[in-house]
C-alpha positions, 0 to 999 in steps of 0.5 A: 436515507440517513447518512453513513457514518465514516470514520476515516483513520490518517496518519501514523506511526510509520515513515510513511506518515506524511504520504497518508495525511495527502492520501486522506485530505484528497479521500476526504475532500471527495466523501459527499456530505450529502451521503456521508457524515465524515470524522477524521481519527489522526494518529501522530508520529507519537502514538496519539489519536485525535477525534474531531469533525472534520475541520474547515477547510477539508485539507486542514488535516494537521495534527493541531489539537482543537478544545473540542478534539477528542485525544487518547494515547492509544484507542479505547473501545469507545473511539469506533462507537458511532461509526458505519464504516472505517477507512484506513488511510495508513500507509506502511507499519502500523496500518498498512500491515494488518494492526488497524485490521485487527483492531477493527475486527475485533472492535466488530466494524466494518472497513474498506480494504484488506483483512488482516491476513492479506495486510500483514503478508502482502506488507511483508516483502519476504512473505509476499513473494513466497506466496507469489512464487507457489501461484506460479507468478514470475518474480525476480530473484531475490534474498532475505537479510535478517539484522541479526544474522547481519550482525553476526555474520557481515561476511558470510551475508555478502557472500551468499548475496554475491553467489545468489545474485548479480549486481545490480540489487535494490536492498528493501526494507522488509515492511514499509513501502513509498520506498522509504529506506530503500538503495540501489547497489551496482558496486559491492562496496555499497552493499553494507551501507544499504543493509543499514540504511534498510535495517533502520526501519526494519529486522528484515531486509529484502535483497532483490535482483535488478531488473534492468531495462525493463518499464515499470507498469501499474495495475489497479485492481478493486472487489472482492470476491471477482476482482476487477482490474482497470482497463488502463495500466500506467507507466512510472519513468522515474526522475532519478534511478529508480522510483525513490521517495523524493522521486515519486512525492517532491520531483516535478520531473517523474511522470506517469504516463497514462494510458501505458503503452502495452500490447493487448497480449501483454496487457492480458498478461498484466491483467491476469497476474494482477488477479492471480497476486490479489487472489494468491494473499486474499485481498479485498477492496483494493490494491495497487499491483506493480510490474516490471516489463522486460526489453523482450516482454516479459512480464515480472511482478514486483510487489502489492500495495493494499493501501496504495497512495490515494491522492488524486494525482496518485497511480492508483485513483487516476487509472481507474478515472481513466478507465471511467470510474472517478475519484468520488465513484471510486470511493463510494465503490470501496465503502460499498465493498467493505459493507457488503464483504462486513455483511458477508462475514456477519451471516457467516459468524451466524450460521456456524 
């Protein structure tokens, strides 16, 4: 049998940046060459996109333009020309939000991972929870910012988040994730720093109502049509407040704790609301679902990642390894499901 060819996208344009060059090292590391014949497509911070053969060793994925590279602004027609399938690795705007899909639909390739709708609402934190919200999932209460009615109306905004919400409340950027610009606020006080430092990566922001002393349970789903999710759920017990940037990639203090300790009640819980938010923004391929587990049991959803981090010591890859399915099966799993879901969709086109 020939080779696959696959094109493998890292990098980007959004905070995230730098968390998607790790994510693609480990994936590539782990394509086999005896199965697949691997191009690595970096975009800069910039906007730049680079083509190469995947450089000696495999984890030298930075953005050092060789002779032979192939670099372009931004992406002609003929950059997808030769490939079988794409595995985005861009984490946050510009990726992980339904762009690179709808650029791949059109360019007619196949791609691991969610369709353009699925990306573009479960990236949208306000979206997202709408829909959660009509599937009848629990959710904490939360409120949707916009930085012009910020700006017009600084006061009237404190008032209807004080009314609506009680302190402490974590302020989100509406579309980014590794919780880039993210704050925790337990005085008023702090509210309008937190609103800007969202508002830098973002016109919308999310305010939403801390869940206090509840654990933060992990769930890794991966299909199509019948989604999966892993046997194993994990925990995150944050280094510092909450599970921040620095938190989850640079403090050696945060764990993660695999298997997380759940009731069989509870995990069936987890399980069931796992599928019901993959289902509820029509995801493929994979994602990561993130809960909150209340002191008296309760099971709260907090968000969906489609593109969740993918380094071997990331959440989603280590609970499906522990479930029994490696890292180098999980990725051969995900380049199967985007061919059969590409196929699917091709007699489809055909047959109307």
């Amino acid at each position: 049998m020939p080779r696959l060819r696959i094109g493998v996208v890292y990098g980007g344009r959004s905070g995230e940046h730098e968390v998607s060059l790790m994510s693609a090292r480990s994936i590539i590391g782990a394509l086999d060459p005896e199965k697949y014949d691997v191009t690595a497509i970096g975009i800069t911070k910039y906007g730049q996109w680079v083509r190469r053969p995947i450089p000696e060793p495999a984890d030298a994925l930075d953005f050092k333009v060789e002779p032979t590279a192939t670099v372009t602004v931004k992406p002609d027609p003929t950059l997808w020309q030769g490939f079988d399938v794409i595995f985005p690795v861009l984490h946050g705007t510009y990726g992980e939000d339904g762009t690179i899909q709808g650029l791949l639909e059109l360019a007619g390739i196949p791609y691991v991972g969610a369709g353009v709708t699925a990306a573009a609402v479960s990236m949208d934190k306000t979206i997202m929870r709408v829909l959660f919200a009509q599937a009848g999932i629990s959710l904490a209460p939360w409120e949707v910012v916009t930085r012009h009615e910020f700006d017009q109306h600084p006061e009237a905004v404190y008032d209807r988040i004080k009314s609506r919400l009680k302190l402490p409340v974590f302020v989100k950027p509406a579309n980014l994730g590794s919780s880039v610009g993210v704050s925790k606020v337990k005085v008023a006080g702090d509210l309008g720093d937190a609103l800007l430092a969202a508002f830098a990566y973002d016109h919308k922001v999310v305010v939403e109502q801390g869940v206090e002393n509840a654990r933060e349970i992990e769930a890794s789903v991966l299909g199509n049509e019948e989604p999966e999710v892993a046997p194993v759920f994990g925990e995150i017990i944050p280094a510092n407040e909450f599970y921040d940037y620095e938190a989850k990639y640079h403090s050696e203090q945060s764990k993660l704790i695999i298997p997380a300790q759940v009731t069989p009640e509870q995990a069936e819980i987890l399980r069931s609301c796992a599928v019901r938010a993959y289902k509820a923004v029509d995801c493929a391929g994979m994602a990561r679902v993130d809960f909150f587990l209340t002191s008296d049991g309760e099971v709260i959803l907090n968000e969906i990642n489609t593109i969740p981090g993918f380094t071997r010591i990331s959440m989603y890859p280590k609970l499906w390894e522990a479930s029994g399915l490696s890292y180098r099966q999980l990725v051969d799993r995900l380049i199967a499901l985007a061919l059969a879901r590409h196929e699917q969709r091709q007699k489809l086109k055909t047959s109307l």
